[in-house]
N, C-alpha and C positions, 0 to 999 in steps of 0.2 A: 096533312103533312105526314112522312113517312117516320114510322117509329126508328131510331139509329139504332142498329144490330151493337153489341158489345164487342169491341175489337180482339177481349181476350177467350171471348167463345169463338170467335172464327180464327183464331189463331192455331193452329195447329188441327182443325175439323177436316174429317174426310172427304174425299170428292164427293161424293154424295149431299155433304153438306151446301147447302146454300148460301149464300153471300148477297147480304143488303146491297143496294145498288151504289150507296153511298161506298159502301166497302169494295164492291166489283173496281171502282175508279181506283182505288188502290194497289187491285191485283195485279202489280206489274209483268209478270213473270206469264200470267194468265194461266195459271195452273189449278181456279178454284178452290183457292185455299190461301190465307194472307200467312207469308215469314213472318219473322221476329221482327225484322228489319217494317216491313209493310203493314207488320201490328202496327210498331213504334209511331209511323207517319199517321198510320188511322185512328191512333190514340190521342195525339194532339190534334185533328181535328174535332174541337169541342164543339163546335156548330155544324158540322155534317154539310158544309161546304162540299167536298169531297175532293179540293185541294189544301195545300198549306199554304197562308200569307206569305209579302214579302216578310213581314216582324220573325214569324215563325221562322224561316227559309236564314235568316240573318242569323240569329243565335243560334241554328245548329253549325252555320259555317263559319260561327265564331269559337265554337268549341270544337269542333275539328281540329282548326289553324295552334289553339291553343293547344290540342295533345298530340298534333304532330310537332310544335315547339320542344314541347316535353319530353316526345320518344328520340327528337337530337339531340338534346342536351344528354341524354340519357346512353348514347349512342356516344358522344365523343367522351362519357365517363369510361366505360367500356375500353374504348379505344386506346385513351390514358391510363387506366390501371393496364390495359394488357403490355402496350410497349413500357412499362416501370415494371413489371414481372421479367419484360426481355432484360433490359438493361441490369437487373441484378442476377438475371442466371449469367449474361454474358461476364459481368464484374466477378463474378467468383470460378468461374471458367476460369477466367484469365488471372484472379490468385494462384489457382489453383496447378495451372501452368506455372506462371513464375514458383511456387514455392518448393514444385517437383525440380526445375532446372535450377535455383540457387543449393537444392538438398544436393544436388550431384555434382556440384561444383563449391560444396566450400564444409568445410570442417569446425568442429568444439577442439578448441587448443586448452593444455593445461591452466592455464589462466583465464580459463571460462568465457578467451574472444572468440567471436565465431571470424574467420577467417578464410581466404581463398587456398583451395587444396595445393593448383600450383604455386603461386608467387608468393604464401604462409600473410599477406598483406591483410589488416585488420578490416575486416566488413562491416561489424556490429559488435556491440557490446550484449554478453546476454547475463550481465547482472547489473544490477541499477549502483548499487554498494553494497562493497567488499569491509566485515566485520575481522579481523585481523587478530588473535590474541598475541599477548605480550607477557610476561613474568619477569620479578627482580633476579636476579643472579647477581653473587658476588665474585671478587678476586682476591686471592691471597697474597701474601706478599712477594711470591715467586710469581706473579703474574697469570696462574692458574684459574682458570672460570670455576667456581664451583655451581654443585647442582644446581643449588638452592641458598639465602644468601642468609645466613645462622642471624636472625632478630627476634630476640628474647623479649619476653615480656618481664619488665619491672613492677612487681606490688607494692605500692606505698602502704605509708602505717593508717591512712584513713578510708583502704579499702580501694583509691583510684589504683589505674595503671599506667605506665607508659612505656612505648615502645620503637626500640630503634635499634638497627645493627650494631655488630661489633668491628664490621668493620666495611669499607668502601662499597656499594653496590649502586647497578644501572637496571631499567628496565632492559630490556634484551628481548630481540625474535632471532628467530633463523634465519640462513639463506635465503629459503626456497619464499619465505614469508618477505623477508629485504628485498626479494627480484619481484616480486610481484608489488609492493609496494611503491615503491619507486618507477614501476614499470603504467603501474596506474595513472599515481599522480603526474608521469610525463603525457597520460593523454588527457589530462582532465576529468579523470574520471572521482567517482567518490569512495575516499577509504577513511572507516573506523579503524582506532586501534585500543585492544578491549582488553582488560585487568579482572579479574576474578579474584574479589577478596575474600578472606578468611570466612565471611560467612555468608557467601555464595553470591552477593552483592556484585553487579558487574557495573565497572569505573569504564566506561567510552571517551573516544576523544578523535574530533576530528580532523584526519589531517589533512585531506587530500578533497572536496579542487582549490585549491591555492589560492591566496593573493598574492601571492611573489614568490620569490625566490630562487633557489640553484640547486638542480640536482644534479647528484654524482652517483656511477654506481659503483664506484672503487675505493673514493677518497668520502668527504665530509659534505653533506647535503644540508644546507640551510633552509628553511622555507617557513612560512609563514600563512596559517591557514586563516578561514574567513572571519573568524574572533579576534583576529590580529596576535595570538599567539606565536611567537617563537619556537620551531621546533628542530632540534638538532639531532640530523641520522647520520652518525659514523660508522664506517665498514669496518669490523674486524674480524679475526677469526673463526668463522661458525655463524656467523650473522649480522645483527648490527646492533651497536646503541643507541638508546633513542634518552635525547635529555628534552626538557622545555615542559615534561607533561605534569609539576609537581602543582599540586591540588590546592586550594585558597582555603582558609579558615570556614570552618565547618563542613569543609567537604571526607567523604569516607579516606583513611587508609589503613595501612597493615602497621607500617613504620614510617619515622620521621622523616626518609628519605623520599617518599610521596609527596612531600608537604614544601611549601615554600621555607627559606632561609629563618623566617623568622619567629615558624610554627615546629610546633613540635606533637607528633601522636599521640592522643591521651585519651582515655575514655575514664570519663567521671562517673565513677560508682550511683551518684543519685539521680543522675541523669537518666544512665541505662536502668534502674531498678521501675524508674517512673515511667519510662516507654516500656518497658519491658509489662508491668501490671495494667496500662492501656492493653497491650497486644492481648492480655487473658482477659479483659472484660468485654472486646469484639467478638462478635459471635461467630468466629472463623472454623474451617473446620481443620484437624487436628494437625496435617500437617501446616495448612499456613498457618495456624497460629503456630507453631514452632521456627518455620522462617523468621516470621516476624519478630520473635524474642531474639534468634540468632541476630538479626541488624541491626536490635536493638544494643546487644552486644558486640556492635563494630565501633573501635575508635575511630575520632573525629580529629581534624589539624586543626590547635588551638592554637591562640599567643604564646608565646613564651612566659607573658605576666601569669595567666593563669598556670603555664605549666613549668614556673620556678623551680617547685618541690618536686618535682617529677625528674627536671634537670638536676638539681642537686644530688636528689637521690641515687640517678643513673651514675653521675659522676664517682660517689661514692663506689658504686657496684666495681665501677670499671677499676677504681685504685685497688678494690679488695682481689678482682681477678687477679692483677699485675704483679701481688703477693702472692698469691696462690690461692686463692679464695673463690674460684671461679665458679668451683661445683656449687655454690651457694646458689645461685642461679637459675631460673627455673628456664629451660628454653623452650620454644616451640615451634616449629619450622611453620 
C-alpha cells in the first residue's frame, strides 16, 4: 500500500516537487502543487481514498449555509445602522433648517416671549418661571408712598423683640413688574413673587398659574393660586399692591404686617441664642456660618398669647411717641 504524502508538505511545494498520487486526485487546478483550499480537502481525507465521503461532503455544506446565514444577518446589521446614521443626519438637517427659518422670523420681547417679528403674536415662552421681587412701602397720612415703610424694632425688658410699623403699609412692585405679572398669569404661565428679609432670607410665594380668578390690568385683580390662597393685586400709582401674602405662625418676617391678623413679629431671645450656638458648633465655613447666625436672628409670626408683652410693650411705646417721646425709639429701616 502507498505510503500517504503529508498534505501540509505538499501544500505550498514547488513544481518540482512531487505529489502522492492520492494527492495528484486532489490537484484540481493541475498545477503540481496542492492550495490551501486542496490542502484543506487532502487533509480530511484520513484514509487516502483520494476522494471525500458523502458524511464529509454534508458537514462542509453544512457550515457553508451556516456562514452565509451569518454574513446576512450581518449584512442587514449594516444595512440598519447605515439608513438610522441617515435618518439622524436628515433629522438634524431639518432642525437645523427650521431653527435658521424660526431665527429670521421671530424675536426675544421685553418679557422674555419669543414672538413673531411681524404680528409681535406669542410663539414660545423662553422662561419656565418668572422670580418677581417685591418690598413693603408705607403711606403717609397725605397719601404719599414712602421709600421704605419706618418699623422699628421694640426691646422688651427680658431681652425679646417685637416688630411692627408705625404706620399703614403694603407689599408693593412696580409698573413694569405689575405688567409682566398679570401679563403672565393671563397665559398661564408661572410667577414667584419674592421678599428679601432683613437677613438675606428670601420669603417666595406663588402666584401664577392660577386656580381661578379675575384679572385686571387697571382696576382690582382677585386670583387665587394652587394652595388656594387669596391674592389681591390693586393698580395704583407707580405699580401695584399686593395683599393676601401674610405669613402663618412660624413663618419668617420683618414686621407684623407680614403676619396673619392674629400674629404678631417677635423674635424670642432664647430661641435665636439656641439656633444661633447650633450654627457655631457646625462646622460651616466662615461665611455661612455667619448667614446662618443672621437667620437665626430673623423674627418669626407668633400668637398673640405668646406675644402679649410684646403687644403691650409696643402699645406703651406708641402713647410715649404721641407725647413726645418718640426719640426713645430705636428704628431700623
Amino acid at each position: 500500500m502507498e505510503v500517504q504524502t503529508s498534505a501540509r508538505a505538499e501544500y505550498g511545494g514547488s513544481h518540482e516537487g512531487r505529489l502522492s498520487e492520492v494527492s495528484k486526485l486532489y490537484d484540481v487546478n493541475n498545477d503540481g502543487r496542492l492550495d490551501e483550499a486542496e490542502a484543506a480537502m487532502r487533509a480530511m481525507d484520513k484514509t487516502g481514498r483520494g476522494y471525500l465521503t458523502n458524511d464529509k461532503v454534508y458537514h462542509l455544506m453544512k457550515e457553508h449555509i451556516n456562514t452565509q446565514e451569518k454574513l446576512l444577518r450581518s449584512k442587514r446589521l449594516v444595512f440598519g445602522l447605515v439608513a438610522l446614521v441617515v435618518l439622524l443626519a436628515l433629522s438634524n438637517l431639518g432642525t437645523s433648517i427650521a431653527a435658521a427659518y424660526l431665527s429670521k422670523d421671530t424675536k426675544v420681547n421685553s418679557g422674555s416671549d419669543l414672538v413673531n417679528k411681524r404680528t409681535n403674536d406669542v410663539i414660545g415662552t423662553a422662561t419656565v418661571s418668572d422670580n418677581l421681587a417685591m418690598r413693603r412701602v408705607a403711606t403717609d397720612s397725605e397719601g404719599r408712598r414712602l421709600a421704605d415703610a419706618p418699623c422699628p424694632r421694640t426691646e422688651l425688658p427680658g431681652g425679646d423683640v417685637f416688630f411692627d410699623c408705625l404706620v399703614d403699609s403694603q407689599m408693593f412692585i412696580d409698573d413694569d413688574t405689575c405688567d409682566r405679572l398679570l401679563k403672565k398669569c393671563s397665559r398661564g404661565g408661572s410667577v414667584n413673587l419674592v421678599q428679601t428679609l432683613r437677613s438675606g432670607a428670601m420669603d417666595s410665594t406663588e402666584i401664577c398659574p392660577l386656580r381661578h380668578g379675575q384679572l385686571s390690568s387697571n382696576l382690582k385683580s382677585r386670583v387665587t393660586n394652587q394652595l388656594g390662597s387669596e391674592i389681591v393685586i390693586t393698580r395704583v400709582e407707580g405699580g401695584c399692591d399686593i395683599e393676601g401674602l401674610e405669613g402663618g405662625e412660624g413663618d419668617m418676617c420683618d414686621t407684623s404686617a407680614d403676619c396673619k391678623d392674629d400674629l404678631s413679629c417677635y423674635l424670642n431671645k432664647e430661641e435665636s441664642q439656641s439656633c444661633s450656638a447650633r450654627c457655631r458648633r457646625l462646622r460651616f465655613a466662615k461665611h455661612r456660618g455667619d448667614m446662618c447666625v443672621n437667620e437665626c436672628m430673623q423674627p418669626k409670626c407668633t400668637s398673640v398669647s405668646v406675644g402679649s408683652q410684646a403687644m403691650s410693650f409696643a402699645d406703651e411705646v406708641v402713647a410715649g411717641e404721641v407725647t413726645g417721646e418718640e426719640e426713645s425709639m430705636v428704628l431700623e429701616p
